[in-house]
N, C-alpha and C positions, 0 to 999 in steps of 0.2 A: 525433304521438307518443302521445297519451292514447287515439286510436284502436286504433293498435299494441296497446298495452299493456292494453286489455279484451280484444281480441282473445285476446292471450295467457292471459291470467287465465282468458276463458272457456276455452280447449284445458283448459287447467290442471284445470279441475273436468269433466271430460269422463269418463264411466265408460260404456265399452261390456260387450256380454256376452262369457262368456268365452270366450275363442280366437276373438273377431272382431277384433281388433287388441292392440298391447301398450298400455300407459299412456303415453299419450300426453301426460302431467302431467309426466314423466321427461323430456323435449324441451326442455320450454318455459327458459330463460334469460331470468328476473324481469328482472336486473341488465342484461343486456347487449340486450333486448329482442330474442330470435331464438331459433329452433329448431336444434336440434342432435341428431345421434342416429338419427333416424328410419329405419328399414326402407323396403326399396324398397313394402312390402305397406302399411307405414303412413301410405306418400306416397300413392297409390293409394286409400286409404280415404279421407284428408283431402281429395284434390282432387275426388272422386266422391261425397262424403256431406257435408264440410263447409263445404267451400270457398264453394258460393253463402249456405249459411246465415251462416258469419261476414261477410261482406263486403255481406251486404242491407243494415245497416243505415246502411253509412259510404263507400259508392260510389254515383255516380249512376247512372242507369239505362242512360246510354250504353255505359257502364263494366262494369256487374255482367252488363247480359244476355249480353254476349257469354260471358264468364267462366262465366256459368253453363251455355252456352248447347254449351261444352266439356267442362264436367264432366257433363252427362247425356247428351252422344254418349257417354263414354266407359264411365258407368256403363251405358246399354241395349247397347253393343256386349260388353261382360262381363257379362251375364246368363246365370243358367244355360238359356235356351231362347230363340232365334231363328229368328224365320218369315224366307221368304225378301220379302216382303216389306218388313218391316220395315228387313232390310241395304241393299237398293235406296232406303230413304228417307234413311237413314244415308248412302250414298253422295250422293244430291243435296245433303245439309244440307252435310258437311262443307265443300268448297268456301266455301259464303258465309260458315260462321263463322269459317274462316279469314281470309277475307276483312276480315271486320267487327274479327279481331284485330290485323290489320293496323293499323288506325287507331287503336290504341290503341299496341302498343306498336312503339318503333322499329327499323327494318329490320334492325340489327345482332342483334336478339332473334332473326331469323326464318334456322334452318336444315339442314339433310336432317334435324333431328328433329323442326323443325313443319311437315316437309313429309309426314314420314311419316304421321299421319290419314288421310291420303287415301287409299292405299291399304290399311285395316286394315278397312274395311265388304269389299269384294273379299275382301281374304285372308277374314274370317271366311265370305262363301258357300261357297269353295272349300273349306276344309279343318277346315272347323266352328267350333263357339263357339270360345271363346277360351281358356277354362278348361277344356278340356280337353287344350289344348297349352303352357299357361304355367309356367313353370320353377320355382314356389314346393317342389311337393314333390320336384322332386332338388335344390334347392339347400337343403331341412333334412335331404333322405337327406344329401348330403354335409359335412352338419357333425357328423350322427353317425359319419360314419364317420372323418372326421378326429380324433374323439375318442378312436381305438382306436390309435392312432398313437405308440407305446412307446419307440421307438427312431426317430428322427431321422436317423441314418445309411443306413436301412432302411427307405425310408416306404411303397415298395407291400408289401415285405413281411410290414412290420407291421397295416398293413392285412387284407392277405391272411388271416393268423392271425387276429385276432379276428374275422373274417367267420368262417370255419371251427368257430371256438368257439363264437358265437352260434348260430351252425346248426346245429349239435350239441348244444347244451344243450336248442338248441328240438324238435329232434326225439326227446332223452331225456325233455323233458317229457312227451311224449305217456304213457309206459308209468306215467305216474304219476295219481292218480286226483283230488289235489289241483292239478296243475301239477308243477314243478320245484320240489323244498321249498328247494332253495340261490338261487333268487330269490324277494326280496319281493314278496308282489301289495302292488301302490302304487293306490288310489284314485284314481280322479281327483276335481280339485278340488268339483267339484258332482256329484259322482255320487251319487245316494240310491236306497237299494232300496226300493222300495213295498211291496214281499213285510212288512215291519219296522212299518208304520203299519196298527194295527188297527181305527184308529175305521171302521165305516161310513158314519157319518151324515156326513164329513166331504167337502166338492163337493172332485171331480178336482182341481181348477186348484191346487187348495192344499199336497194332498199331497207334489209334490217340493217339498222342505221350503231344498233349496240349503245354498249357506254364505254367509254374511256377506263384503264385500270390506271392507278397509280397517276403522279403529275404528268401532265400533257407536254411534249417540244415537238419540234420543228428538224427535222436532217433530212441531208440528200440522199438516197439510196446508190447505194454500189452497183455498177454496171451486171453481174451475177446477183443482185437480190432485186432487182428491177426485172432483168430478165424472167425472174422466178415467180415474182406475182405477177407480170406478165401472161406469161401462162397457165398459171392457176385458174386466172381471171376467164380467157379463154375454153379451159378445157370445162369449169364448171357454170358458166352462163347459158342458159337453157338457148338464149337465143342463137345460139353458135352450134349447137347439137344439132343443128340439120346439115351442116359443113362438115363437121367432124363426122358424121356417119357417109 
């Protein structure tokens, strides 16, 4: 139970960048100790990016390699670039670490969707990565479009209409030299124009300047996470790239 319950805590302070997943603090149920909520994209990040980091510390190794062993077939098979060898290694692993799952969890756990793995190394040689066939962008095309939906009675045809007017407004924009003045241009949330920051003596890395998430404070950093942006700072500032070569 007190396993559980770090676990949770940690999701809970978890801040990614923006538009790599939503808040995944918003999930977590303190009280009832479980997640709720979650995007199918959010399930997908947590079992590809977190899953082996929370569970190293409180599984044994019989236990976690396998677990882990799942979650990085399925992040290098959604990478955005695959050799053809690589999917042929992919095909040999899955097998065993199915295999290995097997002995963890019980038969009733195991079926046609833990069987499907097996062939999803296959499907990506034939008909390419993965992301570029996965349904994330028509299933947020179709929630905007369900937003246009006026009349209830009428739904393709409410549809239909505001399709019509969007596409109309966008193609009036063009004869305008600002956009369309009847829609607001909306920023995005870290959008910064450098054109605005006139220091020059100021290093690249610094100038997108972002926005703050959540309330602002003040702490000293730890001699290991100091050292850490440290060299972040370092290896990624153009101006240091003639040293480092």
């Amino acid at each position: 139970m007190n396993e559980k319950k770090d676990v949770l805590e940690w999701v809970k302070k978890l801040r990614f960048p923006d538009g790599y997943a939503s808040n995944l603090g918003r999930c977590v149920d303190a009280n009832k100790l479980k997640m709720f909520g979650m995007k199918s994209h959010d399930c997908h990040v947590f079992m590809q990016r977190l899953l082996p980091i929370a569970l190293r510390e409180f599984l044994p190794n019989r236990i976690w390699e396998p677990l882990t062993e799942i979650s990085l077939f399925f992040k290098q098979l959604t990478s955005s670039s695959l050799t053809d060898e690589e999917l042929r290694n992919l095909d040999e692993q899955i097998p065993v670490i199915l295999c290995n799952l097997e002995k963890i969890f019980p038969p009733s756990f195991f079926d046609s969707m833990e069987h499907l793995p097996v062939h999803l190394a296959y499907e990506a040689r034939i008909a390419d990565p993965v992301h570029y066939r996965w349904m994330y962008p028509p299933e947020r095309y179709l929630r905007k479009i369900k937003h246009k939906i006026m009349n209830k009675a009428q739904v393709e045809g409410s549809i239909s209409i505001g399709y019509i007017m969007d596409e109309a407004a966008k193609f009036a924009s063009f004869y305008f030299k600002e956009g369309d003045p009847t829609l607001p241009l909306k920023e995005k949330r870290n959008e910064v124009y450098l054109d605005d920051i006139v220091d020059d003596d100021m290093f690249e890395i610094f100038k997108p300047l972002g926005k703050a998430i959540g309330a602002e404070g003040k702490r000293y950093l730890a001699d290991n996470e100091y050292t850490a942006a440290h060299l972040y700072i370092l290896m990624n500032c153009p101006e240091g790239q003639p040293f480092i070569e």
